[in-house]
Every structure is written in structure tokens, then in C-alpha cells.
C-alpha positions in Angstrom: 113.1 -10.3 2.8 112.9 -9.7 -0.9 115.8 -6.9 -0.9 114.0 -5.0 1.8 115.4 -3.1 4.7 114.6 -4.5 8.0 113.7 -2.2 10.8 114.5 -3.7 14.0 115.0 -1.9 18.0 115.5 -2.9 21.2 113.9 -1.2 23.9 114.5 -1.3 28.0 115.1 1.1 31.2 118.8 1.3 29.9 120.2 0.0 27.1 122.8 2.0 26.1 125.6 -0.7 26.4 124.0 -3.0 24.9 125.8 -4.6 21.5 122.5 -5.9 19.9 123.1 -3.6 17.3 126.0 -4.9 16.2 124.6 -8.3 16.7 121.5 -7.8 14.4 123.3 -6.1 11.7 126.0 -9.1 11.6 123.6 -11.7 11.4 121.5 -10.1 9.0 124.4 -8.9 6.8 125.3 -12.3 6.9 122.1 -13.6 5.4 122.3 -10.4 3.0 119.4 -8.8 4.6 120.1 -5.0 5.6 118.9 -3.3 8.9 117.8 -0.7 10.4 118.2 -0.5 13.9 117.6 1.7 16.9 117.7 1.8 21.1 114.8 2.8 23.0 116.1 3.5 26.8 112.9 4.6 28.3 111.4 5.0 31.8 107.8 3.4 32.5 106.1 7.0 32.1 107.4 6.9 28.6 106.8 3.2 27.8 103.7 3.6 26.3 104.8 5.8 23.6 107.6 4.3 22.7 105.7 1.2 22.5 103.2 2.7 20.6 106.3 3.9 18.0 107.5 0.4 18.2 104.4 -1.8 17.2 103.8 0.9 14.7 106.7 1.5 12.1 109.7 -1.4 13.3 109.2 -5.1 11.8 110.2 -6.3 15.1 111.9 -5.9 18.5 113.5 -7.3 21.3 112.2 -6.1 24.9 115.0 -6.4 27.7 114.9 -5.8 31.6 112.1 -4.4 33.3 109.4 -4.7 30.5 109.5 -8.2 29.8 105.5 -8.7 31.2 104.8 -5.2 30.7 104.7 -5.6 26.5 102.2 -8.8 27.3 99.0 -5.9 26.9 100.3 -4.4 23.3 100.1 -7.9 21.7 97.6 -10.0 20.2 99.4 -13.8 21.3 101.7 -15.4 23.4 103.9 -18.1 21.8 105.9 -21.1 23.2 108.5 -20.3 26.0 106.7 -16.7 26.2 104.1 -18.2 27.6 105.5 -20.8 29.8 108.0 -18.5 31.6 105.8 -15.1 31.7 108.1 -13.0 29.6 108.7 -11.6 26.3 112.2 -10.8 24.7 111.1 -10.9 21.0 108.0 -9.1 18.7 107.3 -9.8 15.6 104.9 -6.7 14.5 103.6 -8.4 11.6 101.7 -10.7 13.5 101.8 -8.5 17.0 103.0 -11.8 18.5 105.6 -12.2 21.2 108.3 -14.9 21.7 111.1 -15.8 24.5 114.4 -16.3 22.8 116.8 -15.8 26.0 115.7 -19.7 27.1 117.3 -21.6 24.1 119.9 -19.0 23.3 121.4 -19.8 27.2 120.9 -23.8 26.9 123.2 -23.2 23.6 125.4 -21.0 25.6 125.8 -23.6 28.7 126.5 -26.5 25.3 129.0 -24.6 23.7 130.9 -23.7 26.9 130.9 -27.3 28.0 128.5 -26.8 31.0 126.3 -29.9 31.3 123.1 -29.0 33.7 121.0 -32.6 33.5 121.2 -33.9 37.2 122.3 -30.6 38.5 121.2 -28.6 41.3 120.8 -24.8 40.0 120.6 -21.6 42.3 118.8 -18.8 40.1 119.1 -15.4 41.6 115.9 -13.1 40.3 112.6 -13.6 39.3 112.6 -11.3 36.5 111.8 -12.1 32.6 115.5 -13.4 32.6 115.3 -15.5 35.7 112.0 -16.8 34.6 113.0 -18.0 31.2 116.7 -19.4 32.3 114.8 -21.4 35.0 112.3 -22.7 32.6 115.0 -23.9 30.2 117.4 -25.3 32.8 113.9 -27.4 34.3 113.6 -28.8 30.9 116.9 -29.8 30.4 116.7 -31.7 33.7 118.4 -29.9 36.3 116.6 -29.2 39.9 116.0 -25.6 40.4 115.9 -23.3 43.4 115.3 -19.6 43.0 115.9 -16.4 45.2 114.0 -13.5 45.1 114.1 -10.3 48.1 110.8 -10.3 47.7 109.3 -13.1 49.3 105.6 -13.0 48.4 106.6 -12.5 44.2 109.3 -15.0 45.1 106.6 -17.9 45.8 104.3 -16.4 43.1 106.7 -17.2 40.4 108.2 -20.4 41.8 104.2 -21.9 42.0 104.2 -20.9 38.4 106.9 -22.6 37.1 107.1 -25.4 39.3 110.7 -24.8 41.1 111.2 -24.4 44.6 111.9 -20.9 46.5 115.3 -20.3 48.0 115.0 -19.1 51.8 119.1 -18.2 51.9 121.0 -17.6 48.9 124.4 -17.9 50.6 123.7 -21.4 52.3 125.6 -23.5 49.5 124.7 -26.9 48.3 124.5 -25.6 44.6 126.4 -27.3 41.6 125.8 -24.2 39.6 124.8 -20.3 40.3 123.3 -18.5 37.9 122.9 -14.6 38.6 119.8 -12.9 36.8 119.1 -9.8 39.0 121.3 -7.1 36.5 123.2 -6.8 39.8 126.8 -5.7 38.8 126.2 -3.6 35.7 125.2 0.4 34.9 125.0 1.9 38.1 125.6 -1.6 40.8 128.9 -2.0 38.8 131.2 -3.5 41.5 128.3 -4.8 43.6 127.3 -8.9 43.7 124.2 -9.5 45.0 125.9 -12.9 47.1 129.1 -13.3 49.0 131.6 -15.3 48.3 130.7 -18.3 50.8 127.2 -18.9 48.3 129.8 -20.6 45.8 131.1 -23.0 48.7 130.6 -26.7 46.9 129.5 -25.3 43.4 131.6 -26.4 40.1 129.8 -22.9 38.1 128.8 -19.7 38.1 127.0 -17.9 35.1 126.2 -14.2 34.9 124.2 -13.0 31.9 125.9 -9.4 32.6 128.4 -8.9 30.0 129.8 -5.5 30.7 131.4 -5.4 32.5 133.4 -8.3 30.9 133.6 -10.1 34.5 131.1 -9.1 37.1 131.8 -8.7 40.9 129.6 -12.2 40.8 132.3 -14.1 38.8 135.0 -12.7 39.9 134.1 -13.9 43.5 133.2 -17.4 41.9 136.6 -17.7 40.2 138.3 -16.5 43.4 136.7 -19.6 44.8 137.7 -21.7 42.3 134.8 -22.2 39.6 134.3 -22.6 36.2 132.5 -19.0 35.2 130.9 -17.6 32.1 129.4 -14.4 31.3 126.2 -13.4 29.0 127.5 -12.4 25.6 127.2 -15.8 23.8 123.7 -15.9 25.3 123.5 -12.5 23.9 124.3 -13.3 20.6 122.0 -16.7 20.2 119.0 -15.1 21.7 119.4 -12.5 18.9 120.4 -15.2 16.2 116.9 -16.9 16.9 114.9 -14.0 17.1 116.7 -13.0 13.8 114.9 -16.1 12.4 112.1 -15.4 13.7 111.5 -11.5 12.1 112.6 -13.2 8.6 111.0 -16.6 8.6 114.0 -18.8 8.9 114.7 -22.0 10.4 116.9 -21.8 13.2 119.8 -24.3 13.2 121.8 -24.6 16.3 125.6 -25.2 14.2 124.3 -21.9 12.1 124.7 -19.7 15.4 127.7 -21.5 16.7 129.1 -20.8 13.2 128.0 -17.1 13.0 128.8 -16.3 16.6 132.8 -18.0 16.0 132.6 -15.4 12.9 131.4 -12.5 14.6 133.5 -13.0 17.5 136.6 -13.0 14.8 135.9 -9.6 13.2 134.7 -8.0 16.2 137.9 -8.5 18.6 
């Protein structure tokens, strides 16, 4: 970047937890690039104004759950596993060009936590920009996938366009692995899951992509039955890592994150 500051945000319905911050600035301090960096929680009345700041004076920013589609309309392209899953995570304002990070960043999660998924018979609960791109990732890696949606009419919209089948009962078992993607369990459903203990019967995993709480309602029921569980923050930090190569232009190397995220998880805890 030439010695320049990078201005970077984040924006969502509430992101005041969120770490990306701290994310950004390591990754970027670690390639001796400084940041800027700032949280937009915003409701969809104020979306368009905050989008408007966004596009207009940051170098790029990540987009987190609900507005994954709704940024589609302020861009000028689609690229890659955007396109293919229906959601946005990353923008790159140069170009006004969106990207999906959260797909590869969770395949490198699942690879450094020693989940293998070829073969495998997944259970994704929600349909939302997460669910869409973990689904897409975890179909290209070879596993089967079966998603569950309340919603039964966007539940077989979004399973025709990605090819997976629609789950009719979330609790009825027969899954190797269970990966919740509905935000049930954080902010204000802390201490909720959105299944019940007897959907893990059979399964060897569960994954949440909450990570605060450290252990969601969802994994603790999933350890209580005896599975291997993982959380969201290494997803969180490789989605951010390869979005971090995208706003500067560099090539992303899987053993970079793994390295960076071992670092960051050194001087952080």
C-alpha cells in the first residue's frame, strides 16, 4: 500500500462483539500496512446511508448478517463464490466489486481442526449469506448437503439454487456433521439453540460459527452428546485474512493464515 493508511469497516444489524478490528489491524500490522477501522451497527432504515458513507470514503469492507444480498444493488460486479452462493462478505471500493470470503476461510477452519467433510452427510441450519456460502464450500469439497430453513418457500428457493436438498425435520438425525448458521445463541438468543439435543443422535460434529459466546447452547448440547465441536473464530480470522488480501492485492497462501492466526492467537490470549 505504499505507506498508506488503510481504511477498512465492517458493517451489520449488530456488530458490537465482533473482534474484526482486532483481526484487521493484526494482519495488516503484520504485513506493515496501518488501519483504520470502524463498526457500522445499523438497522435497514439506516442501511442506505451508511452504505452510501461506506462505498464513499473506506477502501473496503466486510458486510456480516442480515445484509449479505442487500449490498448486491451498491456494486458494479459479483465475483467468484459471491456469485455462486448469493452473498457478499467482502468490498473492495476501488473497484465497487464484491467477494465471499466466509466459504474458504471455513474449509480452512474444518483442515486445521482435523474435520474431514469429503463423503460426509452435512445438516446446515439457515439459509442466510453464511448458510449459503458454508453449503457451497462444503458441496465442493464433496460432502452431501441438507439444509433447514423455518421458512419453507425461501427454504426450497435457496436449496434449487445451490443444488442441495431441503431438510423437512432438523431433529430427525442421520447427520455426520451439524453445522449451525442461523446467529441462534448470540446477542439477544444467548442461551437458546435453535435444535434439541436428540438432532446430534449419530453425528461425529458439530460446528457453530457463533463465537461469543465462546460455546453456544448448540455445542454445548453437541458435546453433552458426545461430539467433536468447534466454534467460529478461526473462521473468523481466515475469512478476514483473505479479504485482507484482497483490499491490498496479495496472494493468499493457506500456511500464511495458519501461521498468522497461531500468532495472533499467542498475543491475544
Amino acid at each position: 500500500m505504499n505507506g498508506k493508511t488503510i481504511r477498512l469497516g465492517l458493517i451489520g444489524k449488530d456488530v458490537s462483539k465482533s473482534t474484526s478490528e482486532q483481526i484487521h489491524k493484526f494482519i495488516l500490522g503484520e504485513w506493515g500496512i496501518a488501519c483504520e477501522y470502524e463498526r457500522f451497527s445499523v438497522s435497514p432504515a439506516q442501511f442506505d446511508s451508511a452504505m452510501r458513507r461506506l462505498t464513499g470514503d473506506f477502501d473496503g469492507f466486510n458486510v456480516t448478517i442480515p445484509y449479505k444480498r442487500d449490498v448486491f444493488e451498491y456494486l458494479d460486479g459479483i465475483e467468484g463464490d459471491a456469485l455462486s452462493c448469493g452473498a457478499v462478505n467482502t468490498v473492495v471500493t476501488a473497484t465497487a466489486r464484491g467477494y465471499n470470503t466466509d466459504g474458504v476461510g471455513f474449509l480452512l477452519m474444518l483442515e486445521t481442526a482435523g474435520i474431514k467433510v469429503a463423503g460426509k452427510k452435512v445438516l446446515v441450519l439457515g439459509a442466510g449469506g453464511a448458510g449459503r456460502s458454508s453449503a457451497v464450500a462444503l458441496k465442493n469439497a464433496g460432502a452431501t448437503i441438507s439444509m433447514y430453513r423455518r421458512n419453507k418457500e425461501e427454504l426450497a428457493e435457496v436449496c434449487g439454487q445451490l443444488g442441495i436438498t431441503a431438510a423437512s425435520d432438523p431433529e430427525a438425525g442421520g447427520y455426520d456433521i451439524l453445522l449451525n448458521c442461523t446467529g441462534v445463541g448470540m446477542h439477544d438468543t444467548e442461551g437458546i439453540s435453535p435444535v434439541r439435543e436428540k438432532a446430534f443422535a449419530g453425528a461425529e460434529a458439530a460446528i457453530d460459527l457463533i463465537y461469543v459466546p465462546e460455546k453456544s447452547t448448540f455445542l454445548e448440547l453437541a458435546e453433552r452428546a458426545g461430539l467433536k465441536t468447534l466454534n467460529g473464530a478461526a473462521m473468523l480470522f481466515y475469512q478476514a485474512y483473505y479479504a485482507d488480501c484482497l483490499y491490498t492485492e496479495r496472494t493468499a497462501k493457506a500456511a500464511e493464515a495458519e501461521a498468522l492466526y497461531k500468532k495472533y492467537l499467542s498475543v491475544t490470549k
